[in-house]
C-alpha positions in Angstrom: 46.0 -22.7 -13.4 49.4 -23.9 -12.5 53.2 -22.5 -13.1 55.9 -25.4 -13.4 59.9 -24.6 -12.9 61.5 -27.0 -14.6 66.0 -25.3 -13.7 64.7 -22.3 -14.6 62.8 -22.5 -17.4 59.1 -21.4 -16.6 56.2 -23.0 -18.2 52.4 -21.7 -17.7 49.5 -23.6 -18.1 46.2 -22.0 -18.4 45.0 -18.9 -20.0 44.1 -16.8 -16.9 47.2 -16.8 -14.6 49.0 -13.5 -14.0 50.9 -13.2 -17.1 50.0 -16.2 -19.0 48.0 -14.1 -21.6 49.3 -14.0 -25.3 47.2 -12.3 -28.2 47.9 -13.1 -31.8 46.3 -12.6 -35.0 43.8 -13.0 -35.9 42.6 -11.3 -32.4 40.8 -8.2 -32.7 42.5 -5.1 -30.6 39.6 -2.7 -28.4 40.0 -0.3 -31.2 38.0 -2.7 -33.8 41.3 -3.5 -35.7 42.7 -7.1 -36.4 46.2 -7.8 -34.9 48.9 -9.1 -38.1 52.2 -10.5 -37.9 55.1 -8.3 -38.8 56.8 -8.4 -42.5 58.9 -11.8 -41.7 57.7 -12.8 -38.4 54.7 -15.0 -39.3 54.8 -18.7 -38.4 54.9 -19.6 -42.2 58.1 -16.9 -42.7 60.4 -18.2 -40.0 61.6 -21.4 -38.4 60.8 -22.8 -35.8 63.3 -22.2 -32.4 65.5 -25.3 -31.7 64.1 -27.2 -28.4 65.4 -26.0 -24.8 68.2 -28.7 -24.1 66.5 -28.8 -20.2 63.7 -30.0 -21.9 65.6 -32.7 -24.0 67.8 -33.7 -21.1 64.5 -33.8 -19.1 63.0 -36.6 -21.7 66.0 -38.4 -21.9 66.3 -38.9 -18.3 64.9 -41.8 -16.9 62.0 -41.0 -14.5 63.9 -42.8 -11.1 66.9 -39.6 -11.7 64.7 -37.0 -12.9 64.6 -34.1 -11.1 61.0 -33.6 -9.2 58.9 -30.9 -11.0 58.0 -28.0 -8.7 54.2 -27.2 -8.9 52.8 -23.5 -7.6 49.4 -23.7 -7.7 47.8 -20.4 -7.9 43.4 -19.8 -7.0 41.9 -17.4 -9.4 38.1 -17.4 -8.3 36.4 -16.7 -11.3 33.0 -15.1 -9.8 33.2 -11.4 -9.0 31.1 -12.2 -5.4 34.4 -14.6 -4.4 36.8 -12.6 -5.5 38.8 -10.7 -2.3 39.5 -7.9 -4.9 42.7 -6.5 -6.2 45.4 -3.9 -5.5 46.1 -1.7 -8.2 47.5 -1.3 -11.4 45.8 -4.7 -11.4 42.4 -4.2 -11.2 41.1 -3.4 -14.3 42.4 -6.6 -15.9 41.0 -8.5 -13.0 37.9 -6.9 -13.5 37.9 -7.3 -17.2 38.9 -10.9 -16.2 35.8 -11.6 -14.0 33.9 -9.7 -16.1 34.0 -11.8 -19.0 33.6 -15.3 -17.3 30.2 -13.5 -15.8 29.3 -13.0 -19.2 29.9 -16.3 -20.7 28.1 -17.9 -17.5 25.1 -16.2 -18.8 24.8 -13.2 -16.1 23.4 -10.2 -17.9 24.9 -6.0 -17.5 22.2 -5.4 -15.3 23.1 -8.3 -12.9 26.3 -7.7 -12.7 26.3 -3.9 -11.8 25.7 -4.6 -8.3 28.5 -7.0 -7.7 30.5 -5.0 -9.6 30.1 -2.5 -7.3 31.1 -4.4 -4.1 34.1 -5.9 -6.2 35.3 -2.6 -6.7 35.1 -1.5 -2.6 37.1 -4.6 -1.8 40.1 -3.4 -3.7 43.4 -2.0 -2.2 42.8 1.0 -2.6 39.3 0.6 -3.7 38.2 1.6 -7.5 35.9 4.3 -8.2 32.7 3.3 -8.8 32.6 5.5 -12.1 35.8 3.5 -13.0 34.4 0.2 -12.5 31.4 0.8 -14.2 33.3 1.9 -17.2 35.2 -1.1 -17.6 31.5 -3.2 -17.0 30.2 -1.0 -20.2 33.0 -1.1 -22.4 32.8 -4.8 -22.3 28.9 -5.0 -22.8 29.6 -2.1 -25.5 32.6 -4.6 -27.1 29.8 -8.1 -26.6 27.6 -5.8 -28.9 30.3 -4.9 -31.8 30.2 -1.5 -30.2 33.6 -0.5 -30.4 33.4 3.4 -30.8 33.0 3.5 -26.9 35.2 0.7 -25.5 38.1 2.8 -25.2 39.6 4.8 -22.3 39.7 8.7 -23.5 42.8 9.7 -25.5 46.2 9.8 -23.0 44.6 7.6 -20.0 45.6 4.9 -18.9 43.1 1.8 -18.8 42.5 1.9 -14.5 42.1 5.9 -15.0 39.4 5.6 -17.6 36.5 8.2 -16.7 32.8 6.7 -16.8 30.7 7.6 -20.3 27.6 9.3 -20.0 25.6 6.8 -19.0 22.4 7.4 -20.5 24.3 6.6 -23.7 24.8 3.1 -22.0 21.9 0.4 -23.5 22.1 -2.7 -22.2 22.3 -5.9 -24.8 18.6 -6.6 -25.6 16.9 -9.8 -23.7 13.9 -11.4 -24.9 10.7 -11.0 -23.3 10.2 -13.7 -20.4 6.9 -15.2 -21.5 7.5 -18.0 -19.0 6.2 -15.7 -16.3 2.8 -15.6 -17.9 -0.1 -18.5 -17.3 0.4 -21.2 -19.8 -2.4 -20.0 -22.7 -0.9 -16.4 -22.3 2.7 -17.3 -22.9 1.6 -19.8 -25.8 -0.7 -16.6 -27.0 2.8 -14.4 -27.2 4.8 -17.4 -29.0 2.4 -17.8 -31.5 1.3 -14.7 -31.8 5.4 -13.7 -32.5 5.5 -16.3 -35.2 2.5 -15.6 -37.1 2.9 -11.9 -36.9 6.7 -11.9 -37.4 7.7 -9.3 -34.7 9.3 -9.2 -31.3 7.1 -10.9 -28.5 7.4 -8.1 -26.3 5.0 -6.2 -28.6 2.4 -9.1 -27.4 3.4 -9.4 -24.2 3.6 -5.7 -22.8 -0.5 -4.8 -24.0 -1.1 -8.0 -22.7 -0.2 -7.4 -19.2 -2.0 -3.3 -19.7 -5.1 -5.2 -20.3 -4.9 -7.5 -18.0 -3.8 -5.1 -15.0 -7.0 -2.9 -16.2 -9.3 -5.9 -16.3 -8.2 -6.4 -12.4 -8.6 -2.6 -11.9 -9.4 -0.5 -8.7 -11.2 -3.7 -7.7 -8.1 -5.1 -6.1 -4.8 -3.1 -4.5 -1.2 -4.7 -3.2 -0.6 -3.7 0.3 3.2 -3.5 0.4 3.6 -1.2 3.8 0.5 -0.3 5.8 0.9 2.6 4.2 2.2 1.8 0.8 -0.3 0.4 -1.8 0.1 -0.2 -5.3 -2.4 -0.7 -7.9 -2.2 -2.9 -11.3 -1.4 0.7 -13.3 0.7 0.4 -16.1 1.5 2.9 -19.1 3.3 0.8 -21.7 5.0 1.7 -25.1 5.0 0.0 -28.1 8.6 1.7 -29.9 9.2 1.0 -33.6 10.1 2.1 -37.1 7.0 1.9 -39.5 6.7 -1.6 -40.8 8.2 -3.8 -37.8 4.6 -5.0 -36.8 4.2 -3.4 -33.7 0.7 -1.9 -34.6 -0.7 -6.1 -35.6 0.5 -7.3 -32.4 -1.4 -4.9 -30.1 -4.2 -5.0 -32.5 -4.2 -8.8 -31.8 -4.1 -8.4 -28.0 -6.6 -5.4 -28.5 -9.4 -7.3 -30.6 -10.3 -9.4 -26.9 -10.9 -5.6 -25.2 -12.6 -4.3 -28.1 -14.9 -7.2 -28.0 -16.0 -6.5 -24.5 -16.5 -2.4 -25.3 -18.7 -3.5 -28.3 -20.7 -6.1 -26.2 -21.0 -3.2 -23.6 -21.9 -0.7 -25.6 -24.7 -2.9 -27.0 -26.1 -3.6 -23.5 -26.1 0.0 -23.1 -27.9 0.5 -26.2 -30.8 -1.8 -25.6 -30.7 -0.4 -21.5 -31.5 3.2 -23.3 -34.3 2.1 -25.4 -36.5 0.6 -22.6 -34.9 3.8 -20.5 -36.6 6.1 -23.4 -39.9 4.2 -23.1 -40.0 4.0 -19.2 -39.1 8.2 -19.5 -42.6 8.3 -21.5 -43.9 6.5 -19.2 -43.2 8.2 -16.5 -44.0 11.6 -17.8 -47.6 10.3 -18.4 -48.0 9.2 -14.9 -46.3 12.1 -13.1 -48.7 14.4 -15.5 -51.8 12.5 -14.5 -50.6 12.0 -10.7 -50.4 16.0 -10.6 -54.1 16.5 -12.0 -54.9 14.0 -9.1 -56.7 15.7 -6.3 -56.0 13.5 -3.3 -52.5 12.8 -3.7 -53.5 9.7 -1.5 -50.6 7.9 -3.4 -46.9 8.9 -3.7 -45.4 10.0 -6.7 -44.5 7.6 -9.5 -40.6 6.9 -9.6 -38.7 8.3 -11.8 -36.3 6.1 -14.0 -32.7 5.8 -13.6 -30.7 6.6 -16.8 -28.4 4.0 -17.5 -24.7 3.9 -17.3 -22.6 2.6 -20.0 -19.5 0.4 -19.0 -16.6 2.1 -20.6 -13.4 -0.2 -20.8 -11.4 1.5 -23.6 -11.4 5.5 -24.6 -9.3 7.4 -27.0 -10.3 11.0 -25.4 -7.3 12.4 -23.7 -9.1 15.4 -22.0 -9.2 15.4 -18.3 -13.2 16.8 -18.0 -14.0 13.8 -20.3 -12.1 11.3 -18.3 -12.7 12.6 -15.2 -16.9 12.0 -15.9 -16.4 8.3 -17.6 -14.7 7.3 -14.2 -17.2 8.9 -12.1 -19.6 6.2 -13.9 -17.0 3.6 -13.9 -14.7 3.5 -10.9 -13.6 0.7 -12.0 -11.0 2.4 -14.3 -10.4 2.3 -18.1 -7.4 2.1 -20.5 -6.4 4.5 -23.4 -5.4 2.3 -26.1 -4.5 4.5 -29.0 -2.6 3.2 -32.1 0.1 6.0 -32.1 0.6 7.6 -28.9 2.3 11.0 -30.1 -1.3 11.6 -30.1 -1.4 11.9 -26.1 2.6 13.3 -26.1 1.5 16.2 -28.3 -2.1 16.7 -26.0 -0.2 16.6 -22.6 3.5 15.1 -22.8 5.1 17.8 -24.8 4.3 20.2 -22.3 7.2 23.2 -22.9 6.2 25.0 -19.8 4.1 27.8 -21.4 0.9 26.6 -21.4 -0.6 26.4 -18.0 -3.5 24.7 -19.1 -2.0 22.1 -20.6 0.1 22.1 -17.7 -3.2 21.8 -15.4 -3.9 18.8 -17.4 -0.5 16.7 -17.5 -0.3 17.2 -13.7 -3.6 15.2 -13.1 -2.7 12.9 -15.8 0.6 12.0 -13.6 -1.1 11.8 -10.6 -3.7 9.1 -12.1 -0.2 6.9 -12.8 -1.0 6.2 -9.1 -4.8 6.3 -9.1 -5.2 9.5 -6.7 -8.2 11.8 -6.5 -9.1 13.7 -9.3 -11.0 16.6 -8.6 -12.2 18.9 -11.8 -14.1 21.9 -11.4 -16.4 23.0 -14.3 -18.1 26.1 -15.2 -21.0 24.5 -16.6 -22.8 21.8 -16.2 -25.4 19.7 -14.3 -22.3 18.7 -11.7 -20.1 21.8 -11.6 -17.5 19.4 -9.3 -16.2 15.9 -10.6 -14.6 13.8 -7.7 -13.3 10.5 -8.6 -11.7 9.2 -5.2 -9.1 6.6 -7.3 -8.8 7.3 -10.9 -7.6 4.2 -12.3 -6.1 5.0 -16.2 -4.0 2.7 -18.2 -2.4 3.5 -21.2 -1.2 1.6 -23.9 0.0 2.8 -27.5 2.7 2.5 -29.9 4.5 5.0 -31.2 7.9 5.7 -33.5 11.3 6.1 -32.3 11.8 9.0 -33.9 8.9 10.6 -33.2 9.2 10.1 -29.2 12.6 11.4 -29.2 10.7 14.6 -30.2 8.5 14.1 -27.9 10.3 13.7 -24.8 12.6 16.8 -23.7 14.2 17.5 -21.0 10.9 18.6 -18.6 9.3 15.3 -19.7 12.0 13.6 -17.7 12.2 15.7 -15.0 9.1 15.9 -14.0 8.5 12.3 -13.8 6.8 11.4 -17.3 9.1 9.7 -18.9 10.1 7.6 -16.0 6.1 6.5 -16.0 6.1 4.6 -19.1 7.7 1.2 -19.6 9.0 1.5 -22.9 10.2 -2.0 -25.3 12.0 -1.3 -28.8 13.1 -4.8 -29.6 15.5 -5.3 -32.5 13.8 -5.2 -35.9 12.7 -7.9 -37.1 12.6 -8.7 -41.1 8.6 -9.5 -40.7 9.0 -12.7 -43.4 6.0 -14.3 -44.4 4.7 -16.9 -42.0 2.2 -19.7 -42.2 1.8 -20.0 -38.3 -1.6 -18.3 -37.3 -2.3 -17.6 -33.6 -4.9 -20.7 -32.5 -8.6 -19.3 -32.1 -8.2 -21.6 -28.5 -6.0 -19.6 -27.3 -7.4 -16.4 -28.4 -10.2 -18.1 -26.6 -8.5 -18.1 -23.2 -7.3 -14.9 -23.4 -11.3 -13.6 -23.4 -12.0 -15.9 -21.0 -9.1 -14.2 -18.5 -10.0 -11.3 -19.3 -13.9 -12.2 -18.2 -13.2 -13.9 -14.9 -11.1 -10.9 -14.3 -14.0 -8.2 -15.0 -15.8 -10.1 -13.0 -14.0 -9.3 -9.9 -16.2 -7.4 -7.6 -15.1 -4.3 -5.0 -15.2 -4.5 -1.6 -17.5 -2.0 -0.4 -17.5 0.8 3.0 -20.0 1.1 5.5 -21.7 4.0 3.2 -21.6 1.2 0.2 -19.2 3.1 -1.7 -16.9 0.8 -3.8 -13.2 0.5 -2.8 -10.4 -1.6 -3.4 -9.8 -5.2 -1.7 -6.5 -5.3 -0.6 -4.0 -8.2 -0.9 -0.9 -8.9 0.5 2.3 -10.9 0.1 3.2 -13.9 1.6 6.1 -13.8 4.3 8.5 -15.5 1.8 7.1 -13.0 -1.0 7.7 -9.9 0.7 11.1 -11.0 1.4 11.9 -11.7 -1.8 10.2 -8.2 -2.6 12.6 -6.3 -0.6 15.7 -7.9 -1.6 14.5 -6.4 -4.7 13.6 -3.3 -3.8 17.0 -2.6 -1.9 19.2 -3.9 -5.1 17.1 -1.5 -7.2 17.6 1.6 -5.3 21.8 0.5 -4.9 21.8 0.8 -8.9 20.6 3.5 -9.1 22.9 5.7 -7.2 25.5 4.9 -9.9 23.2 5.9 -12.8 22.4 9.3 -14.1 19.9 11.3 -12.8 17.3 10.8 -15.4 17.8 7.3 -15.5 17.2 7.3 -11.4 13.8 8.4 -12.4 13.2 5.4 -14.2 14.9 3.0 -11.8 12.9 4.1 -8.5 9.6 4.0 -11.0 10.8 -0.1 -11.2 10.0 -0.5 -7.9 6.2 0.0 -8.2 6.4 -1.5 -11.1 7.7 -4.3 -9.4 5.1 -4.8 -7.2 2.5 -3.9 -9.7 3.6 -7.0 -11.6 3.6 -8.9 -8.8 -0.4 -8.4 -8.4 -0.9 -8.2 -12.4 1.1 -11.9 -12.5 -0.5 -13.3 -9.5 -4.3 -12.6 -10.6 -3.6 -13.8 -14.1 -2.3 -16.9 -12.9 -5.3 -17.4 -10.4 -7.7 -16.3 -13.3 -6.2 -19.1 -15.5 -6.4 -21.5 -12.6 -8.6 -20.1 -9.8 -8.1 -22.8 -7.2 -5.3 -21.0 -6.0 -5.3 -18.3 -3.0 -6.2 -14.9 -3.8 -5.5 -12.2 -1.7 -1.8 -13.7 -0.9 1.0 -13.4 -3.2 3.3 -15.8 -3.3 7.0 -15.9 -3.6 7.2 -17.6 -6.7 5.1 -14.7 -8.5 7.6 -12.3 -6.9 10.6 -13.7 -8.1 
């Protein structure tokens, strides 16, 4: 960027110095219109402007007499973290400036709050964050083709523009990181994408549901002695009718499904020599009762077995509450359309205080605390399940969830629970790619080395969960996190400061998700550390 004086006449070279800027057609103004010549003024109506004599006399002159050329060399850093800010009047262009070559470098909105930020308190006098925010979203709005809110409000000035509501604010749409999965998984999301035509994230998300229930209460992340997270996740699948979503979680479903039938078979066979063992025993209880010497003890009475439940589509909290008495293991709801569940316990207005009842406990199991249900009937009147693990995973239509969720469903935590993915649509073409049965294969096999994880156990024998930590490096890494998490959100809205301090656990809940996948696709790794490179 450099300004050259040559007796008086300034030239500029460079796009960004102060000044140097020039828009011409066919530019497009902030307000979505195109920039055109005036009637006469184009290049092709007038003629050109006769060349500065300096310049001539400056060519003609041989170079021993010519006057030496005066170079001011001005430093524009071009990254937002350099920059010593700027006074104002100036510092929305800056911004913009900075902004933009952020953009192009490939930094995303979300990245570039933060610094942002700090920009904006080294300025003279420093610019509101509200301000500064506003110019960050009316660029990301303008990247998009959003051009109905990239202006400042009628009669203010660009550097007084007010923030917009910022839950109105959507950040451009990235593509689902499949890198961060094991090798077989991420090839199982690629192909799965292509064969079924829709976004990956709709393989992906269920994916990591099933694989954090597969892990389940067996295993816990010890992030502060007394912080401890556990691989819960409640994941939603958000799309029109027809954009797949429902064939790529009944893909990444079938595996689970398996492993319920295969159980339920077990269970099956269990209950038939269970029914002839009961026969059994009634015979020799009857004929140890008409004994007369009772010189032996009574004959034993068989246990009744317990069937492994993995998957359940019954939303109320009694039934729950007894299926994870049997398996403390913890199970997932995976239900097709989850406006099923919103409408049971999500919808909650207020009014109903037994639905109320029940969508408290269900927000408490989010972080696998004790659920306690009293019954009035009953062999067991009391039902204590000291970690109720629940997973849930559904998809469900935009429309339909924007009915769903009102104003209570955000304030009292609900909505800030779920990790919700509506991708772009996607045409769906016809594909000839099918998803390879080998890496269907892996997936089960994952998902079996994971199941097979075993408790640790108390002094009483009572299953509990094993808990691992992070590395040094990792927890580092974890915290940097954690602190730029909780600086973002102070300049969101309030609902969306739900969902950002909800991030956090789900931070370090995909930290033990990741790092178990990974040491279930190749076990020779450590397993009750996690390392840096899953935290990052």
């Amino acid at each position: 960027k450099a300004k050259v004086d040559v007796e008086g006449l300034e030239i500029r070279f460079g796009t960004d110095a102060a000044g140097a800027q020039s828009v011409f057609p066919p530019s497009i103004h902030e307000t979505g219109a195109q920039y055109r010549w005036l009637p006469g003024r184009s290049p092709d109506e007038v003629e050109p402007a006769d060349f500065p004599t300096v310049l001539v006399d400056l060519i003609n002159t041989p170079p021993s007499t010519a006057p030496p050329l005066t170079f001011t060399i001005t430093n524009h850093p071009d990254s937002l973290d350099e920059h010593s800010g700027e006074s104002e009047g100036s510092r929305n262009d800056t911004l913009c400036r900075l902004v933009g070559k952020a953009l192009k470098r490939g930094e995303s909105g979300q990245e570039l709050r933060s610094s942002v930020l700090t920009w904006a308190g080294r300025c003279a006098p420093p610019l509101p964050a509200a301000e500064a925010l506003t110019v960050l979203d009316n660029i990301l709005a303008r990247e998009r083709g959003d051009t109905s809110s990239a202006s400042a409000p009628p009669g203010r000035s660009s550097d007084e523009a007010t923030a917009p509501n910022a839950e109105t604010v959507i950040e451009p749409y990235r593509p689902f990181p499949a890198r961060l999965l094991p090798e077989s998984l991420a090839a199982l999301v690629a192909a799965g994408a292509d064969d079924v035509q829709c976004d990956a994230s709709f393989f992906a998300l269920p994916i990591l549901t099933f694989l954090g229930t597969a892990i389940g209460n067996t295993r816990q992340l010890i992030v502060k002695r007394r912080w401890k997270e556990l691989p819960i996740i409640w994941a939603a699948l958000v799309g029109k009718s027809g954009n797949k979503k429902s064939a790529a979680f009944g893909n990444v479903k079938e595996a689970v499904e398996d492993r319920q039938v295969a159980a339920t078979r077990r269970y099956d066979a269990a209950m038939e020599s269970f029914y002839e063992e009961k026969a059994q025993y009634t015979r020799s209880y009857k004929a140890w009762e008409r004994s007369k010497s009772h010189t032996e003890p009574p004959p034993q009475k068989p246990l009744e077995p317990v069937e492994e439940k993995i998957l359940c589509d019954d939303t109320t909290i009694e039934a729950i509450a007894l299926m994870l008495m049997e398996n403390p293991r913890g199970m997932v709801l995976g239900i097709d359309e989850l406006n099923g569940w919103f409408a049971g316990h999500g919808r909650y207005s207020g009014n109903d205080s037994a639905k109320s009842g029940d969508l408290h406990r269900w927000l408490s199991m989010f972080d696998g605390s004790m659920l306690i249900v009293d019954r009035k009937t009953g062999d067991r009147r009391r039902i204590t399940v000291p970690h109720a693990f629940m997973s849930l995973v559904g998809t469900i239509q935009p429309h339909v969830l924007k009915d769903c969720l009102s104003d209570t469903n955000f304030h009292n935590g609900t909505a800030a629970r779920f990790l919700f993915v509506d991708p772009p649509p996607n045409l769906g073409l016809w594909s000839n790619v099918e998803i390879p049965d080998r890496l269907l294969s892996d997936w089960g096999c994952i998902l079996d080395r994971l199941y097979r994880l075993d408790f640790a156990y108390d002094e009483n024998g009572h299953p509990q969960p094993l808990g691992v930590k992070f590395a040094p490096d990792a927890k580092a890494a974890f915290a940097d996190f954690h602190d730029q998490t909780r600086k973002e959100a102070t300049s969101l809205s309030e609902k969306l400061q739900y969902a950002w301090y909800r991030m956090i656990s789900y931070g370090a809940r995909f930290s033990l998700i990741l790092h178990y996948a990974h040491w279930a696709a190749a076990p020779d790794q450590r397993e009750t550390e996690i390392s840096e490179q899953t935290v990052l």
